[in-house]
PDB file of N, CA, C and O in Angstrom:
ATOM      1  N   UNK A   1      19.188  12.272   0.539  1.00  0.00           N
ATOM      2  CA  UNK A   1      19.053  10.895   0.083  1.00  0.00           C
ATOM      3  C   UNK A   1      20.292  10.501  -0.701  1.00  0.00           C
ATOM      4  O   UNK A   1      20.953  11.296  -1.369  1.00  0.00           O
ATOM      5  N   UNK A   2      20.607   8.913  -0.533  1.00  0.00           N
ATOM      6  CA  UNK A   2      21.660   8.761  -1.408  1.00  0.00           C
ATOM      7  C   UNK A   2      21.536   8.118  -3.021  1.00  0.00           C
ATOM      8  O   UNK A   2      21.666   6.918  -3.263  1.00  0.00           O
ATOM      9  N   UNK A   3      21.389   8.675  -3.570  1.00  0.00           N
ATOM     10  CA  UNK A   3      21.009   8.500  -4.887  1.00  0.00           C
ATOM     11  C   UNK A   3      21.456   6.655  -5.752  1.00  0.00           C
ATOM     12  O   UNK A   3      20.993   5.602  -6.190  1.00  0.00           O
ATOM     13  N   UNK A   4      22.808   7.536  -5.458  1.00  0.00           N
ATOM     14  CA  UNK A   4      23.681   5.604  -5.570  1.00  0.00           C
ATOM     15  C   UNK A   4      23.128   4.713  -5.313  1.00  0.00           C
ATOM     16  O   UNK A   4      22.650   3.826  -6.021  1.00  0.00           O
ATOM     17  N   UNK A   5      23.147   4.939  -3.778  1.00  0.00           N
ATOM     18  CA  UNK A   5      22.872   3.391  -3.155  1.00  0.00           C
ATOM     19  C   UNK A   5      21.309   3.042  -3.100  1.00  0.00           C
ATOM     20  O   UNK A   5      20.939   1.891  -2.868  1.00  0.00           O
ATOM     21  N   UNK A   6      20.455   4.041  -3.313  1.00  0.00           N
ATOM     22  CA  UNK A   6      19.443   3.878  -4.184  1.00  0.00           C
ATOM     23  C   UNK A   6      18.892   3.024  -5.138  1.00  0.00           C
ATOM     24  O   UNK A   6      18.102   2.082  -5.075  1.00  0.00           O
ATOM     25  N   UNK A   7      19.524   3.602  -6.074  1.00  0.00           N
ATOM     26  CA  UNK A   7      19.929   2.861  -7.243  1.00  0.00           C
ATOM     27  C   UNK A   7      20.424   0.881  -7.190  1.00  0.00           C
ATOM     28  O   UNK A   7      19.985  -0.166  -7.666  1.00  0.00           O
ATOM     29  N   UNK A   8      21.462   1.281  -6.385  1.00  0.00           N
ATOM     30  CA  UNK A   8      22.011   0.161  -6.422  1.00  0.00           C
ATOM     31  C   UNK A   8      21.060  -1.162  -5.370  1.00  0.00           C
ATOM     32  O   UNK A   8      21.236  -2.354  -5.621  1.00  0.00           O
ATOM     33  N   UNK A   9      20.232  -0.772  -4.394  1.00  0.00           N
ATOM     34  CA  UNK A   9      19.565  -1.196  -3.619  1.00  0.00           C
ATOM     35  C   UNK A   9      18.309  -1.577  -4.327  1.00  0.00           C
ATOM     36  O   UNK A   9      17.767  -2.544  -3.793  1.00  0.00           O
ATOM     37  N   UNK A  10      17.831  -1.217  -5.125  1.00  0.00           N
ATOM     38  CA  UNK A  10      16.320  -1.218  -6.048  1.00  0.00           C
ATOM     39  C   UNK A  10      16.762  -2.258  -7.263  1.00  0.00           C
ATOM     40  O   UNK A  10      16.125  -3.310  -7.324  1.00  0.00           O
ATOM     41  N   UNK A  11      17.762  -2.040  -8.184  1.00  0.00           N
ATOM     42  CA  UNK A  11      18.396  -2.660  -9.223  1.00  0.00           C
ATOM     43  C   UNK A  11      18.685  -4.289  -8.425  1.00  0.00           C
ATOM     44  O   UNK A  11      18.514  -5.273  -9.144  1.00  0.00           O
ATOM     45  N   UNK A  12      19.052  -4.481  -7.171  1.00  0.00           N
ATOM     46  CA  UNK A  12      19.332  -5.636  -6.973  1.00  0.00           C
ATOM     47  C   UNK A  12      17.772  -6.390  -6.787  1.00  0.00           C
ATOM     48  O   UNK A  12      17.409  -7.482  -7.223  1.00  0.00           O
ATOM     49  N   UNK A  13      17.043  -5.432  -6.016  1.00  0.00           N
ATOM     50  CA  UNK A  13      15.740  -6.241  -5.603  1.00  0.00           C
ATOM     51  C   UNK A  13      15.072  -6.480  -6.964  1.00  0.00           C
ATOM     52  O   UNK A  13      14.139  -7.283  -6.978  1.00  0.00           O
ATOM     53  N   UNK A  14      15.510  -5.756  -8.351  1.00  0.00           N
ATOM     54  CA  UNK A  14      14.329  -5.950  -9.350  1.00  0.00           C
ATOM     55  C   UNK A  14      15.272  -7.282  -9.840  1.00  0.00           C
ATOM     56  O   UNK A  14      14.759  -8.366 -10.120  1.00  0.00           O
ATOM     57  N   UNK A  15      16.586  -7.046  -9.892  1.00  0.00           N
ATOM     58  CA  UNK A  15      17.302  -8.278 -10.434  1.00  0.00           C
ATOM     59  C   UNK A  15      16.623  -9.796 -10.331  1.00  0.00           C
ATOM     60  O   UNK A  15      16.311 -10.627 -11.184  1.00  0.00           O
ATOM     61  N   UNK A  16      16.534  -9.751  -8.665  1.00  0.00           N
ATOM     62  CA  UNK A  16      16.109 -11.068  -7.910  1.00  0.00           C
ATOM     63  C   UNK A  16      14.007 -11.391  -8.083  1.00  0.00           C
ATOM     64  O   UNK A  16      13.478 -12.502  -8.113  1.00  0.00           O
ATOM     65  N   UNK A  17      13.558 -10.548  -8.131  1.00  0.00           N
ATOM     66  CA  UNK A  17      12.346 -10.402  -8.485  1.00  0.00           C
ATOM     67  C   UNK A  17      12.055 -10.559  -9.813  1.00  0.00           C
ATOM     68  O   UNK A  17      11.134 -11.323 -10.101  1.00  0.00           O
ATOM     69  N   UNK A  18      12.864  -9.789 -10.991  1.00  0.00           N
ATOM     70  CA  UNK A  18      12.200  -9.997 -12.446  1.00  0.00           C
ATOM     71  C   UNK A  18      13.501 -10.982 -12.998  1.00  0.00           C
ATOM     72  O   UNK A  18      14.195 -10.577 -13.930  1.00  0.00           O
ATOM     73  N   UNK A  19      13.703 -11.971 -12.510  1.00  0.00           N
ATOM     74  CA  UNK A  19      15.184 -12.706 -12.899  1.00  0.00           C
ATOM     75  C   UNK A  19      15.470 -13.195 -14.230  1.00  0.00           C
ATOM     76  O   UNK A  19      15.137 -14.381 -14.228  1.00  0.00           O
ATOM     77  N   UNK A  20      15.915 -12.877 -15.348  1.00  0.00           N
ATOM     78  CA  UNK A  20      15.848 -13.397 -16.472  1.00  0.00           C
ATOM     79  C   UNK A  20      15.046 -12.366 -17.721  1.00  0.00           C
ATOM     80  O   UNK A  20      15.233 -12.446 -18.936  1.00  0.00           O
ATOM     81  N   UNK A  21      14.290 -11.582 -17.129  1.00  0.00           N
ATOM     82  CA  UNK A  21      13.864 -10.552 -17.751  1.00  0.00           C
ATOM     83  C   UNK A  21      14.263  -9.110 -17.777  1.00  0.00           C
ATOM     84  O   UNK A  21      13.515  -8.281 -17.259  1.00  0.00           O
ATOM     85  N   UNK A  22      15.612  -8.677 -18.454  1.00  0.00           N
ATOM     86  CA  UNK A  22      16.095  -7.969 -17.949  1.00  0.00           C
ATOM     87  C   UNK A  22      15.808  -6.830 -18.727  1.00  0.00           C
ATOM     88  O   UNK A  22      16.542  -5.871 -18.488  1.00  0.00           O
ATOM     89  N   UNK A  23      14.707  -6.622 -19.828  1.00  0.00           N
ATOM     90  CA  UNK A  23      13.961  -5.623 -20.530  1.00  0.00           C
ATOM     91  C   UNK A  23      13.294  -4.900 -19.173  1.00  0.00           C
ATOM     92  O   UNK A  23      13.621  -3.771 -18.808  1.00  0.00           O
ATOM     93  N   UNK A  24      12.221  -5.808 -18.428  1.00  0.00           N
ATOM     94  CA  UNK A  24      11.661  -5.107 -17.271  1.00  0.00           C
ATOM     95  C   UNK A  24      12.498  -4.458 -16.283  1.00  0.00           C
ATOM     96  O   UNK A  24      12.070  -3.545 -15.577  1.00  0.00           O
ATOM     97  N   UNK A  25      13.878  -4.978 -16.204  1.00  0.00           N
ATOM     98  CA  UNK A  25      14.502  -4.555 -15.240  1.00  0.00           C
ATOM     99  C   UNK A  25      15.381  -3.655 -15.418  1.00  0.00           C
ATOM    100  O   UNK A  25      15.835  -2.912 -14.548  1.00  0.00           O
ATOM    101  N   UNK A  26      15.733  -3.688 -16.843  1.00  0.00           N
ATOM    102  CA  UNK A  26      15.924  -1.983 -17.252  1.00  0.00           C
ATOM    103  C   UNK A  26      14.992  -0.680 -17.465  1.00  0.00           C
ATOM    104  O   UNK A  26      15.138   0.533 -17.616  1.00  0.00           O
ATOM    105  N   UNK A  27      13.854  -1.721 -17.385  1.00  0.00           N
ATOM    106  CA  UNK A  27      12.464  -0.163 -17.911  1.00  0.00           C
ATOM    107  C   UNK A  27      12.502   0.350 -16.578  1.00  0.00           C
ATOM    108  O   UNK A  27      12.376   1.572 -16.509  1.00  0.00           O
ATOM    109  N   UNK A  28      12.692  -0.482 -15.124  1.00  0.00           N
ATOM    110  CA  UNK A  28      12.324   0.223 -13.975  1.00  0.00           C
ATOM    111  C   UNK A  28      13.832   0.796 -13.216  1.00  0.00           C
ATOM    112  O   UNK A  28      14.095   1.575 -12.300  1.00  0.00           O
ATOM    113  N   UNK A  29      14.462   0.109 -13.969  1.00  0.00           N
ATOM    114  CA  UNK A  29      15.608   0.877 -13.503  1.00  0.00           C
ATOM    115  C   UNK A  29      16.013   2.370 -14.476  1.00  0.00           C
ATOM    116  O   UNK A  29      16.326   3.314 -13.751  1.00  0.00           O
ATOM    117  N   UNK A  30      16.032   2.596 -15.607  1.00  0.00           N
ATOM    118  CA  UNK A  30      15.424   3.970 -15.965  1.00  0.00           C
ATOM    119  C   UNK A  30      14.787   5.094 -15.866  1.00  0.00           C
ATOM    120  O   UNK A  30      15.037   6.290 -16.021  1.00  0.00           O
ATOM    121  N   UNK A  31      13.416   4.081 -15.407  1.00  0.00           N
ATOM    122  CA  UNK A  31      12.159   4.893 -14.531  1.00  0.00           C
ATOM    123  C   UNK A  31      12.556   5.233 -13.149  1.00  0.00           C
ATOM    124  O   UNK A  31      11.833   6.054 -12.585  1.00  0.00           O
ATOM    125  N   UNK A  32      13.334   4.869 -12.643  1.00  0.00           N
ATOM    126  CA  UNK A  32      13.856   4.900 -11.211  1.00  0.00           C
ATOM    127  C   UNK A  32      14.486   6.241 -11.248  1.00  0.00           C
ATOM    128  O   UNK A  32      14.155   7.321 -10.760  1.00  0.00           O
ATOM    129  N   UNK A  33      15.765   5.753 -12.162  1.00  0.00           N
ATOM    130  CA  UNK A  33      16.797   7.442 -12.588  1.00  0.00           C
ATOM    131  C   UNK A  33      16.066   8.226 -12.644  1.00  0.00           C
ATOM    132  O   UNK A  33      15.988   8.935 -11.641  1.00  0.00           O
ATOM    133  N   UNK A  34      15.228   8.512 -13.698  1.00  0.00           N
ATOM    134  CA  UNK A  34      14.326  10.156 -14.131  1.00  0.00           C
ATOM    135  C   UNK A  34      13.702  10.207 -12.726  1.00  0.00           C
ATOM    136  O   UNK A  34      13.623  11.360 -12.302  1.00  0.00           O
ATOM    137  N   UNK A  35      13.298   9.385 -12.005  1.00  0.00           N
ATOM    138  CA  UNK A  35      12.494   9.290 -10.847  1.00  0.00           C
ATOM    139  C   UNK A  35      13.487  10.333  -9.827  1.00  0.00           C
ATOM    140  O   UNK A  35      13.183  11.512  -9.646  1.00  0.00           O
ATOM    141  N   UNK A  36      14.771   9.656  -9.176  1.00  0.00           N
ATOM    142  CA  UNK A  36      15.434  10.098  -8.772  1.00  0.00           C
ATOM    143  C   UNK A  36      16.031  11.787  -9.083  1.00  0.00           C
ATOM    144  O   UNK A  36      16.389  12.357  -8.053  1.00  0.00           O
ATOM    145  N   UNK A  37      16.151  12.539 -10.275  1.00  0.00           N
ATOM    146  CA  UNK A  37      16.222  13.284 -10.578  1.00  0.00           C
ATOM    147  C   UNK A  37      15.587  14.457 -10.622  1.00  0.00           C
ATOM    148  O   UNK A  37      16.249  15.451 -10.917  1.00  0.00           O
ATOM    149  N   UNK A  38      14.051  14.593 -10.313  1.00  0.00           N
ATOM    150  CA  UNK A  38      13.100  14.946  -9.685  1.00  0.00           C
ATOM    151  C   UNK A  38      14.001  15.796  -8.221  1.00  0.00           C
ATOM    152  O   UNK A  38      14.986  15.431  -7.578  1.00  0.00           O
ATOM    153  N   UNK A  39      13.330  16.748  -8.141  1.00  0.00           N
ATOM    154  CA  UNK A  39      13.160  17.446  -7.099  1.00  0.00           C
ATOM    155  C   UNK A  39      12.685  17.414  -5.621  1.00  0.00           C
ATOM    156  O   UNK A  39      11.893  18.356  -5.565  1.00  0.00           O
ATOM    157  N   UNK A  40      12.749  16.771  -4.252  1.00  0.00           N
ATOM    158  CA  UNK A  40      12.098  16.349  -3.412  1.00  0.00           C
ATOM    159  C   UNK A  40      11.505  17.609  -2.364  1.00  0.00           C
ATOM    160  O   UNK A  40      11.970  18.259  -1.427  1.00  0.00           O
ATOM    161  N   UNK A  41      10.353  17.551  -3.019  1.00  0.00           N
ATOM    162  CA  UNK A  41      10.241  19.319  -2.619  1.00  0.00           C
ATOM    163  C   UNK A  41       9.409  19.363  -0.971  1.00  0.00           C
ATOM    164  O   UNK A  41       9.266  20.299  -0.184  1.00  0.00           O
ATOM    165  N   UNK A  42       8.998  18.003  -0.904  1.00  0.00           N
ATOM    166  CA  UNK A  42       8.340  18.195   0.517  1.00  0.00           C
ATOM    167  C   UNK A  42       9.436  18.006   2.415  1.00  0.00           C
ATOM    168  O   UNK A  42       9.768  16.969   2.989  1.00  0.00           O
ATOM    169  N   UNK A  43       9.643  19.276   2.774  1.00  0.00           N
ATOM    170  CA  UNK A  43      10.546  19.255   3.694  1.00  0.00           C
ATOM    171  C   UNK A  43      10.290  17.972   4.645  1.00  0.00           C
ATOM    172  O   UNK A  43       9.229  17.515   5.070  1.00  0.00           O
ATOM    173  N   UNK A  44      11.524  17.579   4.820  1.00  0.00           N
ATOM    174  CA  UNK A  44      11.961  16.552   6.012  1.00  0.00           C
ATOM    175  C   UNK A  44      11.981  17.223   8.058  1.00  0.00           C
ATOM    176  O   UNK A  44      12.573  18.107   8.677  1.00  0.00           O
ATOM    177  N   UNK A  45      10.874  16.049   8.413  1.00  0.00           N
ATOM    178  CA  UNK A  45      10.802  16.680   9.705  1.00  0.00           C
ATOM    179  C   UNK A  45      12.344  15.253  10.957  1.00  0.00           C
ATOM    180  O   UNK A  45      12.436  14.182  11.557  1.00  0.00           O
ATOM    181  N   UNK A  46      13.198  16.675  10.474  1.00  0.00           N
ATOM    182  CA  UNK A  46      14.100  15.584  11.142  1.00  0.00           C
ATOM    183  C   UNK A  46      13.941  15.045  12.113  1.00  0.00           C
ATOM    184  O   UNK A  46      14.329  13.884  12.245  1.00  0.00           O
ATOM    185  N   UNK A  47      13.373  15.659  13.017  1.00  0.00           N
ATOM    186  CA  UNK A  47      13.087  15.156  14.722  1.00  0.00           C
ATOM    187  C   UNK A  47      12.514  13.839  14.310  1.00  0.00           C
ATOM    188  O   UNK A  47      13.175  12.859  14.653  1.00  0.00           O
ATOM    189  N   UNK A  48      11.237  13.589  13.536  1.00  0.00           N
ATOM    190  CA  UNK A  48      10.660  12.431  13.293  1.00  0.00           C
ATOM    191  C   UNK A  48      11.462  11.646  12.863  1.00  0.00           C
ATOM    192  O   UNK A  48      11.422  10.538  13.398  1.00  0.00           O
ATOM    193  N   UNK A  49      12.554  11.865  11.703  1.00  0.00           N
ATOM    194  CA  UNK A  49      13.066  10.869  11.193  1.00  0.00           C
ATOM    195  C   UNK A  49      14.261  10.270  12.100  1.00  0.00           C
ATOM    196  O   UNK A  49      14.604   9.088  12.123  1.00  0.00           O
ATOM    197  N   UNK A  50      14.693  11.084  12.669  1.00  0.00           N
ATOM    198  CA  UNK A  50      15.960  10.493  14.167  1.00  0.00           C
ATOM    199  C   UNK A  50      14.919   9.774  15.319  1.00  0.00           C
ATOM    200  O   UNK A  50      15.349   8.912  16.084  1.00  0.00           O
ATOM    201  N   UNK A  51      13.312  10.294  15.352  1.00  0.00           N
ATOM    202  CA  UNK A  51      13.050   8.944  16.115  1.00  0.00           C
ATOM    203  C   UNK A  51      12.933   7.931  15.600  1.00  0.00           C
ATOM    204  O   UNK A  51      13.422   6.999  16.237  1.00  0.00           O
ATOM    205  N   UNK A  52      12.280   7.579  14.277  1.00  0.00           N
ATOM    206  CA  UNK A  52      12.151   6.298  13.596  1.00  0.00           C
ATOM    207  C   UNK A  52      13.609   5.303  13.250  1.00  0.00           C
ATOM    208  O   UNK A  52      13.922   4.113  13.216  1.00  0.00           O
ATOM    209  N   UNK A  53      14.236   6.674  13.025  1.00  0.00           N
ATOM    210  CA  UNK A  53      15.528   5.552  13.009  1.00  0.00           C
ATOM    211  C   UNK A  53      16.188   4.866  14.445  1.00  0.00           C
ATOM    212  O   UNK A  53      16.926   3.881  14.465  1.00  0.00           O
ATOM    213  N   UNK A  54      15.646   5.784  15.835  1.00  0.00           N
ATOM    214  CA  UNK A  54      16.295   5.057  16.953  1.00  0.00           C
ATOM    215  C   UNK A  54      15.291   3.747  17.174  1.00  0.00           C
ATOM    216  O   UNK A  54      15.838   2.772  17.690  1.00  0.00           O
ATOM    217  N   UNK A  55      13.946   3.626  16.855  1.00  0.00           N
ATOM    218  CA  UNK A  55      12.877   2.877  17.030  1.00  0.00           C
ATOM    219  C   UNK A  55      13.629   1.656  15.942  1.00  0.00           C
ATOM    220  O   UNK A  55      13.660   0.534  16.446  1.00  0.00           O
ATOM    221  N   UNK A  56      14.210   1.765  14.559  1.00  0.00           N
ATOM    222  CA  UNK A  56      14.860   0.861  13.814  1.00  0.00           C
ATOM    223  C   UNK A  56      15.664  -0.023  14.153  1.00  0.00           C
ATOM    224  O   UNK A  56      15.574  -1.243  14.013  1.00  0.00           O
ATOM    225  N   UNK A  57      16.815   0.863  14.805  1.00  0.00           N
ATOM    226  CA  UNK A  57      17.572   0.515  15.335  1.00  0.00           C
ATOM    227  C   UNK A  57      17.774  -0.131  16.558  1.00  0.00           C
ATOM    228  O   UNK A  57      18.824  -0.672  16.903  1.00  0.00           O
ATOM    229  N   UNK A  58      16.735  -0.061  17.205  1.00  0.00           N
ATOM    230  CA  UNK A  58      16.110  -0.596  18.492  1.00  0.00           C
ATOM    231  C   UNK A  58      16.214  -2.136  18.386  1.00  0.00           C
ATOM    232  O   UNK A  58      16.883  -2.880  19.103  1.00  0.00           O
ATOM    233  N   UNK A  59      15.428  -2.453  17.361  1.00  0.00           N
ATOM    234  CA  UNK A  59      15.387  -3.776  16.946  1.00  0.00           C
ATOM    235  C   UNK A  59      16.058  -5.023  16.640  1.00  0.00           C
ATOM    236  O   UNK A  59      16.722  -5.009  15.603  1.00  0.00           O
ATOM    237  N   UNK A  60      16.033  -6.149  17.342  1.00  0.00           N
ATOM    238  CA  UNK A  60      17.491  -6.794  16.756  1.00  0.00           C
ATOM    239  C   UNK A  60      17.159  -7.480  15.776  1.00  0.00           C
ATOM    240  O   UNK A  60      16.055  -7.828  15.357  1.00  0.00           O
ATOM    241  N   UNK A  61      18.644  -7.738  15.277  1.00  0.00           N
ATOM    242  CA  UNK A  61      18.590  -8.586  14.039  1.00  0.00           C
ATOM    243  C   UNK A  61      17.759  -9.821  14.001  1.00  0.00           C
ATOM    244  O   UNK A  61      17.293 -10.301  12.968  1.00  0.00           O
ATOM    245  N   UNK A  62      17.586 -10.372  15.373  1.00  0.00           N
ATOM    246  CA  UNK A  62      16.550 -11.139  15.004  1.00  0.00           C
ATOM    247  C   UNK A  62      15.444 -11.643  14.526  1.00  0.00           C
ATOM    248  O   UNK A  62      15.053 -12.569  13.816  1.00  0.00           O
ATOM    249  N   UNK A  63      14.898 -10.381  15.381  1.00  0.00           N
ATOM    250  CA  UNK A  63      13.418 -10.115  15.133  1.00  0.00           C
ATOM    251  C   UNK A  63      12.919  -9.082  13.918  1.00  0.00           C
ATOM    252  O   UNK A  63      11.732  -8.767  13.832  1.00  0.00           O
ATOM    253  N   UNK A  64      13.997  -8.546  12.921  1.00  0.00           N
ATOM    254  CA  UNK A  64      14.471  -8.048  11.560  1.00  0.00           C
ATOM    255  C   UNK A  64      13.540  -9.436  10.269  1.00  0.00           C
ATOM    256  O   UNK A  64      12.542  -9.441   9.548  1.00  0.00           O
ATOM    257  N   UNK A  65      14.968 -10.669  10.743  1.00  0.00           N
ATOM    258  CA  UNK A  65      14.688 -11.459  10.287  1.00  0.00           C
ATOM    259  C   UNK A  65      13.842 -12.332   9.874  1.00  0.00           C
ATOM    260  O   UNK A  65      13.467 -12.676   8.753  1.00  0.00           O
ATOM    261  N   UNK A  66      13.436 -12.836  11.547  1.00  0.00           N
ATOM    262  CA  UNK A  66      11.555 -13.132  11.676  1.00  0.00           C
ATOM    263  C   UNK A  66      10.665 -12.968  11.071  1.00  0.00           C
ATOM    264  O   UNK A  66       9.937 -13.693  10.393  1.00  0.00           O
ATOM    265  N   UNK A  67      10.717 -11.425  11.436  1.00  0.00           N
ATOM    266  CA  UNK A  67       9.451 -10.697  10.809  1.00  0.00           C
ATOM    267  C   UNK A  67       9.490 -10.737   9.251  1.00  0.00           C
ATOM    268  O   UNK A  67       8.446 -10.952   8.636  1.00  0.00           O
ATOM    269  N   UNK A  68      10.796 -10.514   8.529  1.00  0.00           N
ATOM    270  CA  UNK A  68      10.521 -10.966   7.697  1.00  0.00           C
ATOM    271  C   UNK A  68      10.468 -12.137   6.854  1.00  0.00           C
ATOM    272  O   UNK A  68       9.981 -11.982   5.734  1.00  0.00           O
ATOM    273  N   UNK A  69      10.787 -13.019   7.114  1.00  0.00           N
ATOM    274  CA  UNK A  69      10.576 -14.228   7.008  1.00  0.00           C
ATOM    275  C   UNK A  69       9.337 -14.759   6.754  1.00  0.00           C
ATOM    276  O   UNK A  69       9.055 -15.417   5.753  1.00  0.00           O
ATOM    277  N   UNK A  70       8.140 -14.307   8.204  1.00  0.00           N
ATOM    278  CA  UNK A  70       6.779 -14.733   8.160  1.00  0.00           C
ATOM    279  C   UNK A  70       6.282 -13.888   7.617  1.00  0.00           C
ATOM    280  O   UNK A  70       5.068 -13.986   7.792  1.00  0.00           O
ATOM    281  N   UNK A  71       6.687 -12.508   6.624  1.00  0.00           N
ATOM    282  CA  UNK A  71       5.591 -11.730   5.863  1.00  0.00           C
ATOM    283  C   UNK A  71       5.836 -12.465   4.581  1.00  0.00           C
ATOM    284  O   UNK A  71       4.933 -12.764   3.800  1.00  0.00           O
ATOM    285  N   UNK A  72       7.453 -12.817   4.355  1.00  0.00           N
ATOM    286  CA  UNK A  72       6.755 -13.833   3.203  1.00  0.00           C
ATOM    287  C   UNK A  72       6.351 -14.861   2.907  1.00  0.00           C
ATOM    288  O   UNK A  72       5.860 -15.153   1.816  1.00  0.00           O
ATOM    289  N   UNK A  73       6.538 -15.745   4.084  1.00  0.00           N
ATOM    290  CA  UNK A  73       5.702 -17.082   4.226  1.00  0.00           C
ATOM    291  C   UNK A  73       4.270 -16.629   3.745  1.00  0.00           C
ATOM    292  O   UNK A  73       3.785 -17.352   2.875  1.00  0.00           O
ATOM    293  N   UNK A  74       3.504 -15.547   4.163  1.00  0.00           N
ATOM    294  CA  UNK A  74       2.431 -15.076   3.938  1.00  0.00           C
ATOM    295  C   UNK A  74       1.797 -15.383   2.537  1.00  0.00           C
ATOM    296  O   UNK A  74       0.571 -15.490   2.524  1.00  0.00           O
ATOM    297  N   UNK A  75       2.490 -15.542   1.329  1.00  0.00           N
ATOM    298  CA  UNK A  75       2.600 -15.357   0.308  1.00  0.00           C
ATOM    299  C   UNK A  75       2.320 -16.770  -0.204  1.00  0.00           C
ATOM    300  O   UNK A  75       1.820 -16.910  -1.320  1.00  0.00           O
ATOM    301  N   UNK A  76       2.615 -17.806   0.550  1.00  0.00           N
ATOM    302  CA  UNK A  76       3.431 -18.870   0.249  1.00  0.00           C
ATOM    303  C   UNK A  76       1.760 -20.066   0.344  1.00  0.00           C
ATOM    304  O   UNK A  76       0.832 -19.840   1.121  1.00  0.00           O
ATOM    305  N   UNK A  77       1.791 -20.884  -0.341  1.00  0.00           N
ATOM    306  CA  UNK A  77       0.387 -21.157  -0.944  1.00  0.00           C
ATOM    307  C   UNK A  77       0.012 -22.591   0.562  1.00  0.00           C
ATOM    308  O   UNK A  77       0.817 -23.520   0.623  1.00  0.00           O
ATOM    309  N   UNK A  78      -0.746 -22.576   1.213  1.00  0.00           N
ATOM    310  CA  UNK A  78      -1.107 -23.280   2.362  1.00  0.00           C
ATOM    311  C   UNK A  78      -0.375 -24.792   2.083  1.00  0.00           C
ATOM    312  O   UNK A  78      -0.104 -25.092   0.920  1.00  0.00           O
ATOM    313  N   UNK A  79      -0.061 -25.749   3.213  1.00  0.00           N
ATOM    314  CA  UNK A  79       0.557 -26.711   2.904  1.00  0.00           C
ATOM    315  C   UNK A  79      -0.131 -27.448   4.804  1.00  0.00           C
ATOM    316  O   UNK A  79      -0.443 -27.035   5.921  1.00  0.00           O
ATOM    317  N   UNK A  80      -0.010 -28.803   3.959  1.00  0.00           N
ATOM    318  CA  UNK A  80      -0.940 -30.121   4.931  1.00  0.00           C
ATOM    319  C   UNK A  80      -0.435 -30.728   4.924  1.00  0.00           C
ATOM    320  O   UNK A  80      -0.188 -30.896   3.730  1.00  0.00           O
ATOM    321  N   UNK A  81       0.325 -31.729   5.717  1.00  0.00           N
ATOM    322  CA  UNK A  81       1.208 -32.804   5.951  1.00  0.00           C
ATOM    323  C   UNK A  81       0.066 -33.692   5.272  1.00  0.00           C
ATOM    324  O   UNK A  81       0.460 -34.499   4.430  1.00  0.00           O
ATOM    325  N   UNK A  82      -1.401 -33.632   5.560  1.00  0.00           N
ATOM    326  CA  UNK A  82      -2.309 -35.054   5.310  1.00  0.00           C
ATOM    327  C   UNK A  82      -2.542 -35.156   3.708  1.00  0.00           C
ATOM    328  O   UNK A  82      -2.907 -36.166   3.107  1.00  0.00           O
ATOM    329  N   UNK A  83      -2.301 -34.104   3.248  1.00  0.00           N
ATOM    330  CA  UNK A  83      -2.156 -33.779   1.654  1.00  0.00           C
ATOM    331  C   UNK A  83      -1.129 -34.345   0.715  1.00  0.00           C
ATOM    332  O   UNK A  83      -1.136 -34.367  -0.516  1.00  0.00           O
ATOM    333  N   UNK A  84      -0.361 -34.740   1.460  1.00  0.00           N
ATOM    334  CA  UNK A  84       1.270 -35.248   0.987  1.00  0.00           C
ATOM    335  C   UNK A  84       1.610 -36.368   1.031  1.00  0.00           C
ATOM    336  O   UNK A  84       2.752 -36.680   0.693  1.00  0.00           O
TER     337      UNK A  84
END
């Protein structure tokens, strides 16, 4: 695993998620480190993980996008043109 980019990948999503609160976003970025530092003691079945990544990779950017797009529309509180 890459520890860094880890780091640096999680720290941005809490940035944009806890925005302005940057007490929370140091408690989990802390908690992250000691997290990271930990031992990963359960073996990796590579075969599985080289298929999931060709199945990833399979995928285009489009349908990346899409998909996520409408999981967070999901979120997003119902809306009625006749309401407006």
């Amino acid at each position: 695993r890459d520890a860094a980019w880890l780091k640096d990948w999680v720290a941005t999503e809490w940035s944009q998620r806890y925005a302005g609160n940057t007490a929370v976003q140091n408690g989990l970025n802390t908690h992250f480190e000691r997290l990271l530092k930990q031992p990963f003691i359960y073996p990796l079945n590579e075969q599985l993980v080289a298929q999931a990544r060709q199945v990833l990779r399979s995928e285009s950017l489009a349908n990346v996008v899409y998909r996520m797009l409408r999981e967070q529309a999901r979120s997003l509180p119902e809306y009625r043109l006749s309401q407006h």
